[in-house]
N, C-alpha and C positions, 0 to 999 in steps of 0.2 A: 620421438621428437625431443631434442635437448631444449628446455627452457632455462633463460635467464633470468633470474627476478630482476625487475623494473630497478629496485633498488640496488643493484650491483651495477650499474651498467653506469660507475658515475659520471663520465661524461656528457651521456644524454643526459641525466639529470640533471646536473648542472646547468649545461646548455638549456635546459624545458624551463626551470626553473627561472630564468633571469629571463627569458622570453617570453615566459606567458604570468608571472608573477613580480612582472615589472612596475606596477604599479603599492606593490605593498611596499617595494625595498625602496622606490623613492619618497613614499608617505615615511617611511622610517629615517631616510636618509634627510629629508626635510624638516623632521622632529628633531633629532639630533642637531639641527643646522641651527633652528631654533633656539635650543639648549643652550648651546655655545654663545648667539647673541643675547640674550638673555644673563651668560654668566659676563661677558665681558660688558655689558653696559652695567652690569656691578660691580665688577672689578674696575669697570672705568672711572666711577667715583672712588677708588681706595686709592689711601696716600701710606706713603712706605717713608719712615728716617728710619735713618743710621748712623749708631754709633761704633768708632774704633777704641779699642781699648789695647795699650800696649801689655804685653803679661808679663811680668818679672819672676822669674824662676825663685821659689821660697819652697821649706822645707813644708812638709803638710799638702802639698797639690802635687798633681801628677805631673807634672813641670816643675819639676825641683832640681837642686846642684847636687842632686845624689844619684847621677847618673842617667836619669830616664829625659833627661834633654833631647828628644826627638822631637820628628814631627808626628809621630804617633801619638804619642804622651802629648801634645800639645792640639791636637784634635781631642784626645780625652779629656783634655783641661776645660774644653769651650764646650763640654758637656755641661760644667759645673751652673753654667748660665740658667742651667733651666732646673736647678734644684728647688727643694721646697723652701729653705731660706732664703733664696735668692727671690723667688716670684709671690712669696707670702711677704717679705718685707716690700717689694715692690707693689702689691694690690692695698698696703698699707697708703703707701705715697701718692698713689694717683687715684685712690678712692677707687678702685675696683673690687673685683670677686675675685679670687686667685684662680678661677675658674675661668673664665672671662675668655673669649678667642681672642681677643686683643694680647694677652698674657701666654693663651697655649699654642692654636694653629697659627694666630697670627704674628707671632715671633719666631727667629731663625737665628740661629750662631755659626759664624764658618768662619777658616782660619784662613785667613788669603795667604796666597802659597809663597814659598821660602820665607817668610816672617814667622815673627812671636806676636802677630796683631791676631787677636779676633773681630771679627765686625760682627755688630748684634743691628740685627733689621725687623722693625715694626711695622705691619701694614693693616690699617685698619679704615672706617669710613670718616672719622677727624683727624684735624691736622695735627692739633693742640695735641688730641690725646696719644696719638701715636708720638709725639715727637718725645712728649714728658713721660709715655711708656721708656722708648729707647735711652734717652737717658738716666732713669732710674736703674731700669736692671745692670748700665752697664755701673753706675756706683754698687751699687748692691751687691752687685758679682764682687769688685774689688771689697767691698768690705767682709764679704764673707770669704774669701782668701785669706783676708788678713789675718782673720777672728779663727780659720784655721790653724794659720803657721800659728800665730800667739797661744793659742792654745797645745799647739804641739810642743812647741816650746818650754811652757810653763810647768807643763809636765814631765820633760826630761829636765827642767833644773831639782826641780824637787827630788826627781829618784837621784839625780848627783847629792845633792844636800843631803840624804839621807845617806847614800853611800861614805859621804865626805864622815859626817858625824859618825859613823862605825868604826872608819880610821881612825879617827882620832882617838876614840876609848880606847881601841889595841893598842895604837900606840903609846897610850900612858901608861898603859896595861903591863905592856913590855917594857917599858923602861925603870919601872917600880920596882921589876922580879929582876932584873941584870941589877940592879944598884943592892941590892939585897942577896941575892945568889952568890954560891961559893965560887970558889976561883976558877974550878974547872966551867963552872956554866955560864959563866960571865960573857964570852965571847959569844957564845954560840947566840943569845937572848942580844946581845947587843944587833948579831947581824941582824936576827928579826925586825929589831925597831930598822933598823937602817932600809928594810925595805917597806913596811909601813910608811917612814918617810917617802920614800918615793912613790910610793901612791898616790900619799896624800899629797903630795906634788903635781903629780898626772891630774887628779882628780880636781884639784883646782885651775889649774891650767885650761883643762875640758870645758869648767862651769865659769870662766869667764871669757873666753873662745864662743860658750853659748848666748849667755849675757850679750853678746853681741850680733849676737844673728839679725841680718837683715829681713824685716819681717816686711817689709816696703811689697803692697801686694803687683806695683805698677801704676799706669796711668791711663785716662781717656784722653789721647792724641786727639780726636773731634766727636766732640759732642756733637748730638744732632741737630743738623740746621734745619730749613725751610726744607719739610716734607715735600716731593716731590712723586705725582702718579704714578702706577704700577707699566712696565715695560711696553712701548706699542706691540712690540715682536709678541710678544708673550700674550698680549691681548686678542691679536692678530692669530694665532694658534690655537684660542678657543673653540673661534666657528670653525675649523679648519678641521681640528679635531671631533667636535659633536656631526658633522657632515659626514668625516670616513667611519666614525664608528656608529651613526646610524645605519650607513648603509651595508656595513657588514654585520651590524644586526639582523636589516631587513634581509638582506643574503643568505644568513643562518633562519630564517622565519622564512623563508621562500621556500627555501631548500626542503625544509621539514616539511611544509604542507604538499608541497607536490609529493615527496616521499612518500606520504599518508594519502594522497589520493588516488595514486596510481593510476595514474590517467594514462589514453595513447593519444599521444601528439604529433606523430610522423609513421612513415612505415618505417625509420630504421629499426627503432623497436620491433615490430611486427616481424622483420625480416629476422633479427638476433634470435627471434625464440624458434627460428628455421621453417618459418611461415611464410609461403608464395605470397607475393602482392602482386593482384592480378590488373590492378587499375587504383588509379588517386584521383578522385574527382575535388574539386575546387568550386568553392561559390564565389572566389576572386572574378571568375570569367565565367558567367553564367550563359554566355552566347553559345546558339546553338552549333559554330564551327566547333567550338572548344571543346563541346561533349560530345557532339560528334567524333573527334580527334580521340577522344580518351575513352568512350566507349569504343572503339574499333580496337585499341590495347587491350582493354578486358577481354573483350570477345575473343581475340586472339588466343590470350593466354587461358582462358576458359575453355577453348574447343581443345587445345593441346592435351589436358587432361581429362578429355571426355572421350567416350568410344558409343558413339551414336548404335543401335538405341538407348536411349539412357533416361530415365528422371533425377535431375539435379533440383537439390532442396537450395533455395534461398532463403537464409534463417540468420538472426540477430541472434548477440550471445547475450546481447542487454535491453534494449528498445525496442519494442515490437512494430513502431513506427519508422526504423532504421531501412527498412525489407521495402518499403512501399516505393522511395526512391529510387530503387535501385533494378527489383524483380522486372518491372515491366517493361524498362528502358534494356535489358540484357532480352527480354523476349522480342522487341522489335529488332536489336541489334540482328541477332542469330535468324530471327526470317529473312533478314538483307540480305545475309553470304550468296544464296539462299538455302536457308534449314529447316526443315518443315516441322515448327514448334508449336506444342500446346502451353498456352500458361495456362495456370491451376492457382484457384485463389483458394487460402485455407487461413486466411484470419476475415476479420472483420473492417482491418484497414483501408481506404478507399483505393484504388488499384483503376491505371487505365480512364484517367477521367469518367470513373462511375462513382457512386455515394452509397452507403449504406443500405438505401432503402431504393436503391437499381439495382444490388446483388440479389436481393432479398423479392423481388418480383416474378423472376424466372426460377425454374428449378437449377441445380447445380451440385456440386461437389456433395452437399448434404443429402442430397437426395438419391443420389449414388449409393451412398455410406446405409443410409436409412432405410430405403428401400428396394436397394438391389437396381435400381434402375442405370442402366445401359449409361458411361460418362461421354461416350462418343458423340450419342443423338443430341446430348445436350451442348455438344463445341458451339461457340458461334464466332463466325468470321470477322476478323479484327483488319487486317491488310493479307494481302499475298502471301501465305506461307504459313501466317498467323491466326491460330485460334484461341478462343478464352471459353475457361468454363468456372463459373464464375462460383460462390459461395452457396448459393441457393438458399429457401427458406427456412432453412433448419439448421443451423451453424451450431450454437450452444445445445442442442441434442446430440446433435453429429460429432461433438467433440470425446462425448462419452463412448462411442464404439472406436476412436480414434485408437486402432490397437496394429500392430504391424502386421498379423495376418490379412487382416481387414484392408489396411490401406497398399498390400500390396496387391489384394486382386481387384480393387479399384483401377490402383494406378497402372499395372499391368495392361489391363484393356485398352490404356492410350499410351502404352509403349509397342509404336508396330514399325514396321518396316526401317525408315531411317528418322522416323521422329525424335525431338528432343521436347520432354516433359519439364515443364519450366514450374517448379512447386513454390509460391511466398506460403513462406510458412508462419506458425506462430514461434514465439521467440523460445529459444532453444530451453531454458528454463524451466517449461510450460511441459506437462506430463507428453499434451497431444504436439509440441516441436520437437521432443525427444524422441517420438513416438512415427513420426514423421522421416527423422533424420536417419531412424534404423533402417530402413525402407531404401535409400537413393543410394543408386549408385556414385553420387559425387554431393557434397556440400559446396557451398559458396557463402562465406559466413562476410556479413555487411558489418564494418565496426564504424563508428562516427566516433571521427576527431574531437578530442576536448569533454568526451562524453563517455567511450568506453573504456572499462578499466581491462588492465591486464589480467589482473586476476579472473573477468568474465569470459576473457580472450583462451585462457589460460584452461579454463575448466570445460570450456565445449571444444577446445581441440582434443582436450584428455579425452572428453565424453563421446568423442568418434573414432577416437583410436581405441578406445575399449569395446567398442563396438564392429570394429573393422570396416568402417564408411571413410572412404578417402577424402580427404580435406585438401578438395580442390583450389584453393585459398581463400585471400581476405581483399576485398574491393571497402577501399576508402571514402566515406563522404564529410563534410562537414556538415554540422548540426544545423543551418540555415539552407542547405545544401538542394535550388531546385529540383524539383521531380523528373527525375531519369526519364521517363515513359512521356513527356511533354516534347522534347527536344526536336520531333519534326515536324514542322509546318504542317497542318491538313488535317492530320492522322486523327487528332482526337476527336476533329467533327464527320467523318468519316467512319468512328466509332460509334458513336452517338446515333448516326443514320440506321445503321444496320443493327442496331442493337433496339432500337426502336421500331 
């Protein structure tokens, strides 16, 4: 038998998942929803100014006349907004922390496109403060431009003035040793000076060329005016976005717990791991047309793989209460056709509108097992067809002989002619349903919807194929799922008569 694990199968689970864990992903999706009105009636008191600042290309920033006039270099520029001199002299001016989210997250620089503008935007929960933030940083920023170039500057006149000043000495240098030197060296010393002079020429020329440099860092085209609310569009995207991304939270938290619980939810499941489904019962339609309609599909598919005489176990691979709905409602079914069946009760479940303490009054099945006594003499007549033999007084003794030799020459004595031994067993798990299952010529394993796991499904098919017991299939109920063995008018008080 090829099995699929549950969790490969992603479509079912997917599909199981938003179906039957529909209510986590909308507590989730709800939270988020939350989230989001919560952040926008915060953001809905935050006021945003803005200032433009125009930028003048100066030596010392990365928007300078030395080539790097782009718009690249001019997004690097509107970096500078948010250096440490810029936001420490500005938490100086408006009494802040330079810490302050007013100062960190709540500030932005961006360079509106095809210009040399930066616009600097403060958004905080006053008006005042964000307005006198935005315009501080944007003087700030320019004065630390400035205080750039000026310093870049200051620095290259000095290394000229010092270069100048070394000309000069050579050149006096050189003109002492020509006015002094003999006639042949006279020329050669003179051209020297004569290019010292030109140096010294260059080099003045350079250091008043710099002297001149426009150190002008730019201006603040508009200061900021009356602060003005954060964007409805944008506030409007908060709930919007805490709604989808709760719910594909709760979607990933659905998804996982079903994975991890491995439940059966449908037969398609059932069917992928190459498991007959022999019947779906539903507690949607609990009317007795209805189960009548779909026990007659069981039955069908139940007699196709049985070869009369036979005892067929009905056995849970999880719930030992799974078997109760199901055993007695397939043994009146199969007396209908008509099939001349014995049920056989071998738990303690109540079975056939009897109770614990009706099995436990007559002799039965235990007494069979216990004391060798005849299972025949003890049938008692249920309806036409149908006989029951029920637990007897000994159940929890009789579980301990429960060994396959044992239970075959039991069961043997009410397999004759064209009968069908109809076995509710104990739940397969249990030493005496395993013990049981070796024994029958056919299983019919009961799974309950939303209750049994694949994995239980999984291990008592394995555990009949290592045993060579054909696995006639798997009949479906829900966990609320009325009692199969109720569903005809009369029958249970007609039980009751003769069982009395």
């Amino acid at each position: 038998m090829a099995y699929t694990p549950v969790q490969d199968r992603r479509s079912h689970l997917v599909r199981d998942a938003l179906r039957h864990r529909w209510r986590q992903v909308l507590a989730l999706a709800l939270v988020g929803l939350l989230a989001g009105l919560l952040l926008t009636l915060r953001d809905g008191r935050s006021y945003v100014a803005t200032s433009q600042v125009l930028v003048n290309p100066i030596v010392g920033n990365a928007y300078s006349p030395d080539g790097a006039d782009d718009l690249e270099a001019l997004d690097s520029e509107a970096q500078v907004v948010f250096s440490d001199d810029v936001i420490d002299d500005t938490a100086a001016d408006v009494d802040l922390d330079p810490q302050s989210p007013l100062l960190t997250s709540g500030a932005s620089a961006e360079v509106v496109p095809n210009t040399q503008v930066v616009q600097i935007a403060v958004t905080g929960d006053d008006a005042d403060d964000v307005e006198a933030a935005a315009d501080s940083i944007a003087l700030n920023y320019l004065e630390v431009r400035e205080e750039l170039a000026t310093g870049l500057v200051n620095v290259r006149v000095e290394r000229l003035q010092e270069q100048i000043s070394e000309t000069v000495r050579r050149l006096r240098a050189t003109s002492r040793r020509a006015a002094t030197a003999p006639t042949t060296g006279e020329p050669t010393l003179q051209r020297l000076a004569d290019g010292y002079q030109t140096d010294l020429f260059n080099q003045r020329a350079a250091l008043t060329e710099l002297l001149n440099t426009d150190t002008e860092p730019g201006r603040v085209l508009s200061p900021a005016g009356e602060p003005g609310t954060a964007s409805p569009v944008r506030l409007a995207l908060l709930p919007v976005a805490g709604l989808l991304g709760g719910a594909l939270l709760g979607a990933l938290v659905a998804l996982a717990w079903e994975r991890r619980r491995d439940l059966v939810r449908s037969s398609a499941g059932v069917r992928e791991m190459g498991v007959r489904v022999l019947g779906e019962f539903s507690s949607n339609d609990p009317s007795p047309a209805a189960i009548n309609g779909m026990m007659r599909v069981a039955r069908l598919h139940a007699l196709e793989h049985v070869s009369r005489p036979a005892v067929v176990v009905v056995a849970s691979p999880g719930d030992p209460e799974d078997t109760s709905r199901v055993a007695g409602g397939l043994a009146v079914a199969f007396a209908r056709v008509p099939v001349q069946t014995a049920l056989v009760q071998a738990t303690d479940v109540h079975l056939l509108g009897t109770s614990s303490a009706d099995q436990q009054r007559v002799p039965g099945l235990s007494d069979a097992i216990l004391h060798g006594q005849n299972p025949t003499t003890m049938l008692q007549s249920v309806e036409p067809n149908l006989t029951y033999l029920p637990t007897g007084r000994e159940l929890p003794q009789a579980y301990e002989r429960f060994l396959p030799e044992v239970l075959d020459r039991v069961l043997t004595r009410l397999r004759t002619g064209e009968q069908l031994v109809l076995v509710q067993s104990p739940v397969l798990t249990r030493a005496e349903g395993e013990a049981l299952a070796s024994v029958a010529d056919a299983v019919i394993l009961v799974v309950t919807r939303h209750r049994t796991r694949f994995r239980q499904l999984e291990w008592a098919a394995g555990m009949l194929q290592e045993r060579n017991v054909r696995l006639a299939g798997v009949v479906l109920v829900d966990p609320d799922q009325p009692r199969l063995d109720e569903w005809a008018p009369g029958r249970q008080d007609s039980y009751h008569s003769r069982a009395h």
